[in-house]
TIFI-136453 format. One record per residue (C-alpha): residue in three letters; y, z, x. Coordinates in steps of 0.5 Angstrom, whole numbers, plus 500, padded with zeros to 3 digits. Each point is the difference from the previous one (the first is absolute). Example, Ala and Ser with C-alpha at 12.3 -4.5 7.8 and 13.67 -1.06 7.14 Angstrom:
<atoms>
> ala:491:516:525
> ser:507:498:502
</atoms>
This chain:
<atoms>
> unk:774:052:217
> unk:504:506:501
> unk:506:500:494
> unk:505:505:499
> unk:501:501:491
> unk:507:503:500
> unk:503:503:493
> unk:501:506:497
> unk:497:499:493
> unk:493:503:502
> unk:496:498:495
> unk:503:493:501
> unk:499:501:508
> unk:493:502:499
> unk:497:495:496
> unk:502:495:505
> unk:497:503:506
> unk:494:501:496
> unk:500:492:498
> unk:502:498:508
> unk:494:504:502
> unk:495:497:496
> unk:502:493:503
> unk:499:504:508
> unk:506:502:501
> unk:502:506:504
> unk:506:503:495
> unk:505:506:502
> unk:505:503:495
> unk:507:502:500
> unk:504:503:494
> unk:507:499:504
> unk:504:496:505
> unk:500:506:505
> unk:492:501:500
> unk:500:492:500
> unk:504:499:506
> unk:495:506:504
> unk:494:497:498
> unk:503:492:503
> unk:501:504:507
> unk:493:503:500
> unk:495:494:497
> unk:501:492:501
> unk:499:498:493
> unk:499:493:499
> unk:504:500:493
> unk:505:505:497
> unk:500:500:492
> unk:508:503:500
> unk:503:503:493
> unk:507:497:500
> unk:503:507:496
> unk:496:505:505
> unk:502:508:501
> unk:504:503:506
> unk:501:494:503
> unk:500:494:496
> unk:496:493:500
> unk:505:496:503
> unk:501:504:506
> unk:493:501:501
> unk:499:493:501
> unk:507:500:504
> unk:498:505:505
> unk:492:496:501
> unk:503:493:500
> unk:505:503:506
> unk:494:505:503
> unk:496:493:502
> unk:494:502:495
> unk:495:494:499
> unk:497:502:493
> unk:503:496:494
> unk:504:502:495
> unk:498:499:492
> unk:506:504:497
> unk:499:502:493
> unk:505:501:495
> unk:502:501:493
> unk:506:495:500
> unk:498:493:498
> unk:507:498:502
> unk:500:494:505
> unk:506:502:503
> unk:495:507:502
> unk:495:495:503
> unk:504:497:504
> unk:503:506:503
> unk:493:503:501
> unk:498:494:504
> unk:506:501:504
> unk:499:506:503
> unk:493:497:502
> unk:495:502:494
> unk:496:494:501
> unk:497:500:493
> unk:504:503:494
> unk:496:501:493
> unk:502:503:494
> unk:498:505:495
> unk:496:500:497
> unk:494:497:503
> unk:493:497:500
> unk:496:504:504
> unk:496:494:503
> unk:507:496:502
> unk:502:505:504
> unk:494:501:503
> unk:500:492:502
> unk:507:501:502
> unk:497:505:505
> unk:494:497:503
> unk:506:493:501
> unk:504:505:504
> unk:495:503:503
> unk:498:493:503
> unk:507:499:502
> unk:500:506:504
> unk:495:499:505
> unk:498:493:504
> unk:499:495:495
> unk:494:501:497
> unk:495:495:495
> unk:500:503:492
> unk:492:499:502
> unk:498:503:505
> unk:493:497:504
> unk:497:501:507
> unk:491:502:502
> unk:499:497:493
> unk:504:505:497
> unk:505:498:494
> unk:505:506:498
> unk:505:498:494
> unk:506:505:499
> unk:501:498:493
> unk:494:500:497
> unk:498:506:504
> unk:494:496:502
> unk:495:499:506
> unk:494:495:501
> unk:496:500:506
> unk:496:493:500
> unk:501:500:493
> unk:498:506:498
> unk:504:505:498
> unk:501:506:502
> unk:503:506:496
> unk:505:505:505
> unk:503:506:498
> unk:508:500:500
> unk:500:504:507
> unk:493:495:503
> unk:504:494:497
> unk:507:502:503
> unk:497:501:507
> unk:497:493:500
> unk:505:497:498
> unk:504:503:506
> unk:494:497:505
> unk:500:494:497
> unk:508:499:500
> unk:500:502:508
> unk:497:493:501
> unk:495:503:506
> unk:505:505:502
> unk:497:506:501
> unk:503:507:495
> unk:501:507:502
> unk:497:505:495
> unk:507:502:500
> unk:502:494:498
> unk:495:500:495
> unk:502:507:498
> unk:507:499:499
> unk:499:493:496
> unk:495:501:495
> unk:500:508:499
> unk:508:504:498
> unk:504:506:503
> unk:495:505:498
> unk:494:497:505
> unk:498:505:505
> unk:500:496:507
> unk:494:503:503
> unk:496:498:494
> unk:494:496:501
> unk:503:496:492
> unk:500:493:505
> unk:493:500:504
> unk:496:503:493
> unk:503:495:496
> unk:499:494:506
> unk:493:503:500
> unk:500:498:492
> unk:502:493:502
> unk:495:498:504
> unk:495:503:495
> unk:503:496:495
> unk:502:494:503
> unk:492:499:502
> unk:497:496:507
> unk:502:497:504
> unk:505:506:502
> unk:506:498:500
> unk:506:505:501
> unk:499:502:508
> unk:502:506:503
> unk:505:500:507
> unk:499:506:502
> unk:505:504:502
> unk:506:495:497
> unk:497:499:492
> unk:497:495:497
> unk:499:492:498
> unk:497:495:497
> unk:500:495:505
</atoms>
């Protein structure tokens, strides 16, 4: 999934977008509301961690100004204030999740992967299809009881492909959901690691290529 950490205590920030990427994700980082706000208009992201007490503009008008622009990521608002009065107001001004500090960093990554799923088309927390079993949670893939170890990006990829349900997905798709902003668009980062896929994946092949429109796993 694509997420956007927002929170201005660096060290705090880089340590979850270092935890969020071992599960997959796709991370971006904003250390203030203003920077937050510009990277929501450029990238879909599928969950925004927003810090309630942010610079230049605050948490709570972020969420506001997403809620108001029709943005379909999720919102997980982090805050120091335990107080459920500050909860409730969170969740009124849309947040869909609200978690206090501090946090275990495998709660959060729970709620994330939660949100994500309520973000997109109801998925199954499992996914399975050409004898492939993928599950988010354990970071796990089998493929008719083998197991098969993925590196984060290869494991990203599939997941997507896997989730479109036979669907076919641009490698700008592909790009935008499982690499973050700093990725070069006229990379070759998607084909490269489809190939590595494919390998891995084994015989039959199971991940085709439409040519001219992307890839699939019918």
């Amino acid at each position: 999934m694509r997420v956007l950490v927002v929170e201005d205590e660096a060290t705090l920030a880089n340590a979850i977008a270092e935890w969020l990427r071992e599960d997959a994700h796709a991370v971006d980082l904003a250390y203030d509301g203003e920077a937050a706000l510009e990277r929501a208009a450029v990238n879909r992201y599928d969950v925004i961690l927003l810090d309630r007490d942010l610079p230049v503009v605050h948490g709570d008008e972020v969420c506001r100004e997403l809620v108001q622009a029709g943005s379909a990521a999720r919102v997980l608002m982090l805050t120091a204030a335990a107080d459920i009065g500050d909860r409730v107001d969170g969740l009124c001004l849309g947040a869909d999740d609200y978690l206090t500090k501090p946090f275990a960093f495998p709660e959060l990554a729970a709620r994330v992967l939660a949100l994500g799923r309520r973000s997109r088309p109801a998925a199954p927390p499992v996914l399975r299809r050409a004898g492939i079993t993928l599950d988010p949670a354990r970071r796990e893939v089998f493929r008719d009881g083998r197991y098969i170890p993925l590196a984060r990006k290869e494991f990203a990829v599939l997941a997507e492909l896997l989730g479109a349900d036979g669907g076919t997905l641009s490698a700008e798709h592909l790009l935008e959901k499982v690499w973050d902003e700093h990725a070069d668009p006229f990379t070759a980062a998607v084909r490269l690691t489809v190939l590595k896929l494919r390998r891995k994946l084994g015989d039959p092949p199971v991940v085709e290529t439409v040519r001219g429109v992307g890839y699939r796993i019918p």
